[in-house]
Structures are given as structure tokens and as C-alpha cells.
BALO-806437 format. One line per 10 residues: number of its first residue (from 1); their letters; for each residue z, x negated, y of N, C-alpha, C. Coordinates in pm, whole numbers, plus 50000, padded with zeros to 5 digits. Example, Ala and Ser with C-alpha at 12.3 -4.5 7.8 and 13.67 -1.06 7.14 Angstrom:
! BALO-806437
1) as) 50780 48681 49431 50780 48770 49550 50780 48680 49670 ~ 50708 48715 49775 50714 48633 49894 50787 48710 50003;
***
This chain:
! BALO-806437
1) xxxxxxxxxx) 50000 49920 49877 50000 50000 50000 50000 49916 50128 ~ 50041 49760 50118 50101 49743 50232 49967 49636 50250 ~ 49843 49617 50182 49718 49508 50156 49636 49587 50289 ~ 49583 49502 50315 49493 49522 50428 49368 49621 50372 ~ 49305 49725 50462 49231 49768 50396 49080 49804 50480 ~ 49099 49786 50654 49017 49806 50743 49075 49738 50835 ~ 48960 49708 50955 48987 49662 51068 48870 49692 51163 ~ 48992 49816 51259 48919 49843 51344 48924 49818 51495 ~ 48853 49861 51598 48889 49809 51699 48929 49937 51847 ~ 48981 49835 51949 49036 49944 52014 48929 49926 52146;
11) xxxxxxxxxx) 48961 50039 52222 48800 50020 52320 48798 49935 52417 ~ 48916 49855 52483 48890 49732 52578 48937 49819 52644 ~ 48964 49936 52730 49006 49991 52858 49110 49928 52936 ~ 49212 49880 52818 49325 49772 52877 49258 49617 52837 ~ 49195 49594 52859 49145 49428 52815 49024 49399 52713 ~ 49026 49296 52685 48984 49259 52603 48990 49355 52413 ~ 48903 49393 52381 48930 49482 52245 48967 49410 52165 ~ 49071 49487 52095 49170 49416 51984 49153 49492 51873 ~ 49108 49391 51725 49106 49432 51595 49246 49470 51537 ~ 49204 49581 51526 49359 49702 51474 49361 49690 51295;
21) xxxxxxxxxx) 49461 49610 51257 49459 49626 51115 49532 49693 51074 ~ 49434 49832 50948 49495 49901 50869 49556 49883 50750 ~ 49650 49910 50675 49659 49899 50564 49662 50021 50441 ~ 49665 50052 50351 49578 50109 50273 49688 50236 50336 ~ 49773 50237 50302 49941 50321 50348 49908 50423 50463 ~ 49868 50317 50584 49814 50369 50703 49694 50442 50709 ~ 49613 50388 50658 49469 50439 50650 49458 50596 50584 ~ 49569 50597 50472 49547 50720 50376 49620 50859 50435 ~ 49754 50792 50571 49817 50892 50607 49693 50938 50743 ~ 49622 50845 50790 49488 50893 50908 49427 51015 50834;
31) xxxxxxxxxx) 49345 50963 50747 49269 51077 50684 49334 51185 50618 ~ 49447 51179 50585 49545 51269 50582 49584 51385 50644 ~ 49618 51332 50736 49665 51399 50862 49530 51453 50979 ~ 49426 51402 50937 49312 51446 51000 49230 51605 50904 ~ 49257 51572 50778 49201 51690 50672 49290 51803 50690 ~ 49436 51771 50695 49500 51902 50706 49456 51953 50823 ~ 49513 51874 50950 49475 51957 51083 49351 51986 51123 ~ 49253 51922 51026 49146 52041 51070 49086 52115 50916 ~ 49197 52122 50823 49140 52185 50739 49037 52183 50662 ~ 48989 52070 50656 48795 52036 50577 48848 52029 50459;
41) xxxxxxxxxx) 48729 52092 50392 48694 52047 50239 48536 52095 50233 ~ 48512 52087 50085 48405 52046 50021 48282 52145 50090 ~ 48265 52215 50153 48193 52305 50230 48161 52248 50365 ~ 48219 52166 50386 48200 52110 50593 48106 51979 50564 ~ 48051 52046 50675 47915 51919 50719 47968 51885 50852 ~ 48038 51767 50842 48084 51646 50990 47984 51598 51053 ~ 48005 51601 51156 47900 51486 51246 47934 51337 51273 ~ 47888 51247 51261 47909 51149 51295 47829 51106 51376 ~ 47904 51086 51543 47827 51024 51638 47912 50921 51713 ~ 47988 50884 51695 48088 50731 51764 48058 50597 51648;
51) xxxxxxxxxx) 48115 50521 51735 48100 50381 51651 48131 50342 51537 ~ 48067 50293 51455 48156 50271 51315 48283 50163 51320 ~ 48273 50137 51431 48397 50056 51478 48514 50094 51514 ~ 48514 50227 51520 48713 50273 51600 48742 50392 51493 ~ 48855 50404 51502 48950 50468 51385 48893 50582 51352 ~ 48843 50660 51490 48793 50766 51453 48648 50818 51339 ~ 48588 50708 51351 48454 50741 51295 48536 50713 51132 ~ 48615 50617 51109 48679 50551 50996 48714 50697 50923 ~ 48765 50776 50981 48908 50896 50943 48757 51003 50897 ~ 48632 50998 50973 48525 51109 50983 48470 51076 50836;
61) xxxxxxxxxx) 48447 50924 50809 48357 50878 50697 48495 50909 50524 ~ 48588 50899 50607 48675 50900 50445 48697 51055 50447 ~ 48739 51089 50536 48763 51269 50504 48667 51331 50431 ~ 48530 51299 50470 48440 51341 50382 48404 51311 50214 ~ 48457 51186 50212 48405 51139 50072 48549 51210 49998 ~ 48660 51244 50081 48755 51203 49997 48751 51346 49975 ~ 48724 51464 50045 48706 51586 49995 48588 51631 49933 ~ 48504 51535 49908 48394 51610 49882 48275 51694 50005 ~ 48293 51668 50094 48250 51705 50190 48110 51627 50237 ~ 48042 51650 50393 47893 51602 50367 47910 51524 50510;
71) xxxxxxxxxx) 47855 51414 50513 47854 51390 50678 47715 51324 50663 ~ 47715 51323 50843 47563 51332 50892 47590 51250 50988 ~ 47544 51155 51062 47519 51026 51149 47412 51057 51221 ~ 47411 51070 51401 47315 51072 51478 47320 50975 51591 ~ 47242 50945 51625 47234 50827 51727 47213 50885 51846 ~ 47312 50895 51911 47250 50948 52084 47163 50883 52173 ~ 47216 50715 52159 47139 50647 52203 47009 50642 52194 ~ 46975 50642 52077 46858 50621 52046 46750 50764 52038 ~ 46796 50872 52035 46755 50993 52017 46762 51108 52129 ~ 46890 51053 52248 46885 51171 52332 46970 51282 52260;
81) xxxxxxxxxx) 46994 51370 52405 47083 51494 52396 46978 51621 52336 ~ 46882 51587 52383 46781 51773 52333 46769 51677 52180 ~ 46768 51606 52118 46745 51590 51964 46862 51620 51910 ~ 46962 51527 51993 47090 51592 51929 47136 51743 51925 ~ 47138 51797 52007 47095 52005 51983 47081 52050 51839 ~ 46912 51969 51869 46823 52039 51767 46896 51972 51612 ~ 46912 51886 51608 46998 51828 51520 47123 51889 51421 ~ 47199 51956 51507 47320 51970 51455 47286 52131 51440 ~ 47161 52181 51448 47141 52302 51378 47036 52280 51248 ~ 46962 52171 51219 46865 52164 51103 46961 52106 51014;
91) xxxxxxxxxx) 47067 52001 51059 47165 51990 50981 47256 52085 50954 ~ 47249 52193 50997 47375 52304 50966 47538 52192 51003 ~ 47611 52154 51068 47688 52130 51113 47807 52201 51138 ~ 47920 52228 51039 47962 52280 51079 48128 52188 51172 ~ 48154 52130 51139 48247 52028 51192 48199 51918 51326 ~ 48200 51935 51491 48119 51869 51561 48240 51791 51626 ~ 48230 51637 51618 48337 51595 51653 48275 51492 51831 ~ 48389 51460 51866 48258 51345 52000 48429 51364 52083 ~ 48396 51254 52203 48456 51249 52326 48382 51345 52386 ~ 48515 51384 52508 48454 51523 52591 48349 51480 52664;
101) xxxxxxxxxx) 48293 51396 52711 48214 51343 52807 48096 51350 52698 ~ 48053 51331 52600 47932 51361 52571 47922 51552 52542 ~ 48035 51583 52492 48031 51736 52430 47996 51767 52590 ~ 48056 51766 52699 48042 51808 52840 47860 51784 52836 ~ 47805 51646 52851 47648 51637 52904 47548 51749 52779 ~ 47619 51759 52691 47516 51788 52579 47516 51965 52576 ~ 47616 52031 52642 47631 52160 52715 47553 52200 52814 ~ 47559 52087 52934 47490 52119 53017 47326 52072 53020 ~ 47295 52015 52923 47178 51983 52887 47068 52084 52824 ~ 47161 52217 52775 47114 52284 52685 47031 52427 52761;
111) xxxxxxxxxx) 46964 52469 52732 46985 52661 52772 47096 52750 52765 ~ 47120 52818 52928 47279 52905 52931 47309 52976 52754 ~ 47142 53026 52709 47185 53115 52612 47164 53031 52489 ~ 47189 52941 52501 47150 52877 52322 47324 52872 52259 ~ 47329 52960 52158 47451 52917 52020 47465 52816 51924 ~ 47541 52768 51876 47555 52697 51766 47614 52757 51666 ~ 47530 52810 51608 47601 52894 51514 47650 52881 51389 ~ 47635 52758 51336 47686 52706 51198 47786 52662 51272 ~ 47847 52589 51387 47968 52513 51393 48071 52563 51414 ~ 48161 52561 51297 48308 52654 51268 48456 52577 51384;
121) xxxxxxxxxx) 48425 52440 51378 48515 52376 51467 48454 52246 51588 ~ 48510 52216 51701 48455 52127 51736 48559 52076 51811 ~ 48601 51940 51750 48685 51854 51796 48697 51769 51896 ~ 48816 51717 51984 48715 51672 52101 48882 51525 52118 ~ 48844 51454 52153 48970 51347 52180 48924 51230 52268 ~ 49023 51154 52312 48955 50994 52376 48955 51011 52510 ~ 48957 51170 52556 48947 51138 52733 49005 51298 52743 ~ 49017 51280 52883 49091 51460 52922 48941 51562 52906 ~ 49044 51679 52848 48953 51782 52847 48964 51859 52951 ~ 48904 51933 52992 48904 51974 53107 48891 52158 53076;
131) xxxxxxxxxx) 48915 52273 53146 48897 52409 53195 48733 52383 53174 ~ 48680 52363 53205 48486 52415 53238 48484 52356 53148 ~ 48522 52281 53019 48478 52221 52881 48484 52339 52799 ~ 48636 52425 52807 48677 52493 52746 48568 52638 52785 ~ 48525 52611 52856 48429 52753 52961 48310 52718 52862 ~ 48230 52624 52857 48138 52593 52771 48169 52608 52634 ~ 48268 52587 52584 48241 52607 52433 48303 52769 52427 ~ 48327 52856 52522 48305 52998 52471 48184 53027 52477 ~ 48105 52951 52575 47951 53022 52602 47836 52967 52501 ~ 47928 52862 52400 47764 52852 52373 47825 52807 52194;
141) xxxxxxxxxx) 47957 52882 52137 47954 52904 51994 48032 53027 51983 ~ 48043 53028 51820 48018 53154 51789 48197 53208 51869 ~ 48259 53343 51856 48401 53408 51878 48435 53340 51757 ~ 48413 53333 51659 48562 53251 51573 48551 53096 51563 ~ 48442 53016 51583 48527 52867 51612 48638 52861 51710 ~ 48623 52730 51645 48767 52698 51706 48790 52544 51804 ~ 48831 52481 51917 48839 52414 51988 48938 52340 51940 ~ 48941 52197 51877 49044 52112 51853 49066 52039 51967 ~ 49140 51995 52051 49195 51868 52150 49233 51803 52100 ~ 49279 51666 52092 49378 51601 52003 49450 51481 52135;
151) xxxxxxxxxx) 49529 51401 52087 49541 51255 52139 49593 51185 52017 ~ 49585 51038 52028 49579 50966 51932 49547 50781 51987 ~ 49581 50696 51934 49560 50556 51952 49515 50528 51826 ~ 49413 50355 51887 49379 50300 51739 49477 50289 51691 ~ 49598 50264 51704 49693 50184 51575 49779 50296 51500 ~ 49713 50470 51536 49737 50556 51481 49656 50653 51434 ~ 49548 50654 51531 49454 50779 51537 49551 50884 51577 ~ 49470 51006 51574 49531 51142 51641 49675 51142 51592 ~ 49774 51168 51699 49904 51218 51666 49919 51352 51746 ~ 49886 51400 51800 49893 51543 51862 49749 51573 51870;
161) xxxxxxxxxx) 49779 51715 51829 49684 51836 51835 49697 51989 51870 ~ 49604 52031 51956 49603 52130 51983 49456 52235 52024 ~ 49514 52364 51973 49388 52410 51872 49351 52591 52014 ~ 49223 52610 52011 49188 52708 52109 49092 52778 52055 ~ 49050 52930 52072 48953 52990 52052 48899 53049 52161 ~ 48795 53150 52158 48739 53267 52274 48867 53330 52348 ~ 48970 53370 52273 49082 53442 52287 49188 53400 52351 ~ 49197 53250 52343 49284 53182 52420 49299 53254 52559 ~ 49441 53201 52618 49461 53167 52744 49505 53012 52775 ~ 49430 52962 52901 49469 52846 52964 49508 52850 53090;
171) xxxxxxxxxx) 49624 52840 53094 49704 52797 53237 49618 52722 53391 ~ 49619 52619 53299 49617 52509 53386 49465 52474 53401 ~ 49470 52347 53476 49292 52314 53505 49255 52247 53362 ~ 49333 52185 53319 49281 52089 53157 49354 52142 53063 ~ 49310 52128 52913 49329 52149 52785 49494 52066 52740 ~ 49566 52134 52727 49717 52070 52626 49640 51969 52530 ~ 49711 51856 52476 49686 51743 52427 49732 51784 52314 ~ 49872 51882 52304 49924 51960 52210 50057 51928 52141 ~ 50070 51949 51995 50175 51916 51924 50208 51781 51850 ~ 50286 51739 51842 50297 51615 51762 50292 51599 51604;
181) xxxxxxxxxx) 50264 51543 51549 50186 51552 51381 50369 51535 51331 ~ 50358 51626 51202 50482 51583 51161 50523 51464 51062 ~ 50416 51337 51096 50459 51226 51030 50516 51106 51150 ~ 50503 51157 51279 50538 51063 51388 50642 51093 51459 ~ 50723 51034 51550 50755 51111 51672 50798 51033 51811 ~ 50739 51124 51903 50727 51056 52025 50810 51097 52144 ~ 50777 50960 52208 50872 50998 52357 50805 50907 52483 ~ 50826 50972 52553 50788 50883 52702 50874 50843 52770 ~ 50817 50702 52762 50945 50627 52842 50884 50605 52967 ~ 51005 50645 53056 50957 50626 53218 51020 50475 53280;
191) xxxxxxxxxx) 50972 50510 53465 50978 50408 53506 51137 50329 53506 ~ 51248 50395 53498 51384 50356 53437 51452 50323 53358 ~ 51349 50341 53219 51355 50298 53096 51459 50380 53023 ~ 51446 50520 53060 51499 50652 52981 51363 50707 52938 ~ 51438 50713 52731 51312 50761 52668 51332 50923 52691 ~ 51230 51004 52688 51209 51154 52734 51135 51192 52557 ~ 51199 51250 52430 51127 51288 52316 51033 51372 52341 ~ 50942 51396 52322 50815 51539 52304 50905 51588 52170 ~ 50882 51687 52234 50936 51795 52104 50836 51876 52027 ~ 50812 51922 51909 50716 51972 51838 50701 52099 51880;
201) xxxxxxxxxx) 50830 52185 51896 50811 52339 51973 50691 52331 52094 ~ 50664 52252 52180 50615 52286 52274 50516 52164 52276 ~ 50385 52208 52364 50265 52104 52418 50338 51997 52507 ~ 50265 51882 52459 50300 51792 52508 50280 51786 52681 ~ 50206 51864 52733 50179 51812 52827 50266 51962 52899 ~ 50301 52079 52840 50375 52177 52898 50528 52135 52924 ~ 50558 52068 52835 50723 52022 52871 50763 51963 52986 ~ 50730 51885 53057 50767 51806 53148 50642 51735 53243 ~ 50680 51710 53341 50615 51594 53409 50630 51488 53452 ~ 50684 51435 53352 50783 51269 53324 50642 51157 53309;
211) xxxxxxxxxx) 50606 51087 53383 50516 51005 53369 50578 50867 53322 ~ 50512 50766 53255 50556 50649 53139 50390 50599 53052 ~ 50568 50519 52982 50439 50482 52838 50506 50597 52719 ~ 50398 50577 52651 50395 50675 52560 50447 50598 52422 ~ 50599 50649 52393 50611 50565 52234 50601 50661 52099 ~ 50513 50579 51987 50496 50619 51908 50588 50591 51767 ~ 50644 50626 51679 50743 50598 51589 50672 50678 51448 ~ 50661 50589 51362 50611 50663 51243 50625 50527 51123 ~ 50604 50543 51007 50635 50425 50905 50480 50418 50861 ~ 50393 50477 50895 50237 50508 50913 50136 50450 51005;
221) xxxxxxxxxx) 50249 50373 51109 50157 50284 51228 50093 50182 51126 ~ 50018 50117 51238 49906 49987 51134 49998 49893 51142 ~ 49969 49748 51101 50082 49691 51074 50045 49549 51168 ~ 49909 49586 51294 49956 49464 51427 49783 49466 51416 ~ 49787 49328 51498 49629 49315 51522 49624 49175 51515 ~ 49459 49180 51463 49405 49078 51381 49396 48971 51434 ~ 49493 48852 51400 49496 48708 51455 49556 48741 51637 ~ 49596 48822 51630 49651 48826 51798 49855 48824 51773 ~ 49933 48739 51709 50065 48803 51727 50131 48806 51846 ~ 50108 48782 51978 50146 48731 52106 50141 48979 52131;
231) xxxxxxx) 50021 48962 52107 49985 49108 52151 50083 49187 52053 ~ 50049 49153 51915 50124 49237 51772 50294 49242 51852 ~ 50330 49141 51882 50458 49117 51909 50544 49252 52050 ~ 50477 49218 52140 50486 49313 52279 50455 49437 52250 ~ 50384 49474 52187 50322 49635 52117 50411 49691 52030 ~ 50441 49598 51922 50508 49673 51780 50653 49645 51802 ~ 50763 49725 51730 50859 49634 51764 50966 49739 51613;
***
């Protein structure tokens, strides 16, 4: 459990990108914890459109094999937003995963009246979601999908989620980040160095407005990064 089993990377936003090593332990509670909360099995066709390099695409490629399930790989780059459309309906798609910033261009790229009508869920993580994200995916899938948000780090992948339909109500201008997974648990530590827990009853982002770092606690984190212990050291503890 404790043998190395992947190494992935984190996106540089704070520096230089750092190889996140998994171990088999870690890796199995990701895809884990990614199948329950969104429920896949042997019937879901995933999309794969992020890098084969960060946790996420990692958690997209094993969920599938490991349920029996089908995934599909598209290149935006190389193909554009009107292929991608047309795409994720000849593929029947029903699982559409991406950062909001492409799900956002690939909305407004489209016709007001075009549906997606095979896609049962569409997951969205990596950056804030926003009110007019949530406005677009009533207008253009079916009344029963469903809107996943999540948050998550490489050296965890998603630890909170939170889930929306047509029916929803939203408060605020952006999407809740949501609940905390029940293999972790977190707290924000502010500028005084009083930790603040997120509690599972409530969205993370409804409880408070305690700004910090965000600590993560689980026996499921990765176990440091690759040839960096200066970084492993200040991070993990």
C-alpha cells in the first residue's frame, strides 16, 4: 500500500510544478472517493479532456477501468470547441468533466437552443464556479442532470463536493465548493494561527468568512513530492 504507484503533477500557480507522489493506498482512496460521489459504473461514458498529467485525469482513467465503464479522450487544442459539441453527442457522453473556464467558452460557443442530452452529470473543479455557469447548464441539459462542483488539491484530489440541479436554489453570485468527503477533515487556518474546522453539516463556503490556508488531514494524503523534501517538509507535517 505504502509503494509508489503514480506521479503526478501540480499546476505551477504557486511556482514552479511539483511531482505529487501517489502511493497505491492514496491512489485507490482518489478513485474511490471519486466513484461514490459521482456514482459511475459500468453504463457511464467519461470524457477525458485535461492533461494526463494531474490527479484529475488519473482518478477519470481508473474510475473507468475499475468499474467497467467507457472513457473517451478529446483534444481541445487540437480540435476546437464546435468539434468538441459535436463530439460529446456522437460519443453519447454521459459523464462531462473540465475546469469551469472551458465548460463556460464551450456554452457560449454553442446555439441558445442546443441540449446535451445523453449527459446525466457534469462535473466542474480547479477554478470558481460562478451563477451564469450554473444559468448555462440549466439552459442547455436535460431537468434531471446534475451539476457537480467540487474542490480538491494534487496531493488529494477532490475533498469537497457539492451537487445542483434545474431545481436548485443559489444564494449567492458563485457555486458552494460544498461538503467535505468523509475520509478527510478540514480547517482554515487564519491570519492568527486559529484553526476554524469546516464542518460536514454545512457548505464550505456557507459557514463562515474566515479567510487562511486551507488544512487538509486524512491518512489518504500522498506521501510528499518527488525529489523535493525542502517543499515535502513545509507542506506535510
Amino acid at each position: 500500500p505504502d509503494d509508489v504507484a503514480c506521479i503526478t503533477f501540480t499546476s505551477g500557480s504557486t511556482g514552479q510544478p511539483k511531482g505529487v507522489v501517489h502511493t497505491h493506498r492514496s491512489l485507490l482512496q482518489v478513485v474511490k472517493r471519486y466513484v461514490e460521489s459521482m456514482c459511475l459504473g459500468t453504463g457511464d461514458r467519461s470524457s477525458l479532456l485535461s492533461s494526463p498529467s494531474v490527479i484529475a485525469s488519473v482518478s477519470s482513467v481508473l474510475s473507468s477501468v475499475l468499474t467497467g465503464g467507457t472513457l473517451s479522450a478529446f483534444s481541445v487544442l487540437e480540435n476546437g470547441l464546435e468539434a468538441l459539441a459535436n463530439w460529446l453527442d456522437s460519443e453519447r457522453i454521459t459523464v462531462y468533466r473540465s475546469v469551469p473556464s472551458l465548460f463556460r467558452h464551450l456554452m457560449q460557443s454553442i446555439s441558445s437552443q442546443r441540449a446535451f442530452l445523453s449527459v446525466e452529470l457534469v462535473r466542474l473543479g480547479g477554478e470558481r464556479v460562478h451563477k451564469s455557469d450554473w444559468q448555462l447548464f440549466k439552459q442547455h441539459f436535460t431537468a434531471d442532470a446534475v451539476l457537480v462542483n467540487g474542490y480538491g488539491s494534487s496531493e488529494m484530489s477532490g475533498v469537497t463536493t457539492f451537487y445542483m440541479d434545474a431545481a436548485s436554489i443559489l444564494a449567492g453570485s458563485t457555486v458552494p465548493v460544498g461538503y467535505p468527503a468523509d475520509d478527510a477533515e478540514l480547517a482554515i487556518l487564519d491570519a492568527a494561527g486559529i484553526s476554524h474546522p469546516v464542518s460536514r453539516l454545512t457548505p464550505t463556503t456557507a459557514q463562515t468568512d474566515v479567510q487562511g490556508k486551507i488544512l487538509i488531514k486524512s491518512r489518504y494524503l500522498c506521501s510528499g513530492y518527488w525529489n523535493d523534501p525542502v517543499s515535502t517538509a513545509a507542506t506535510f507535517s
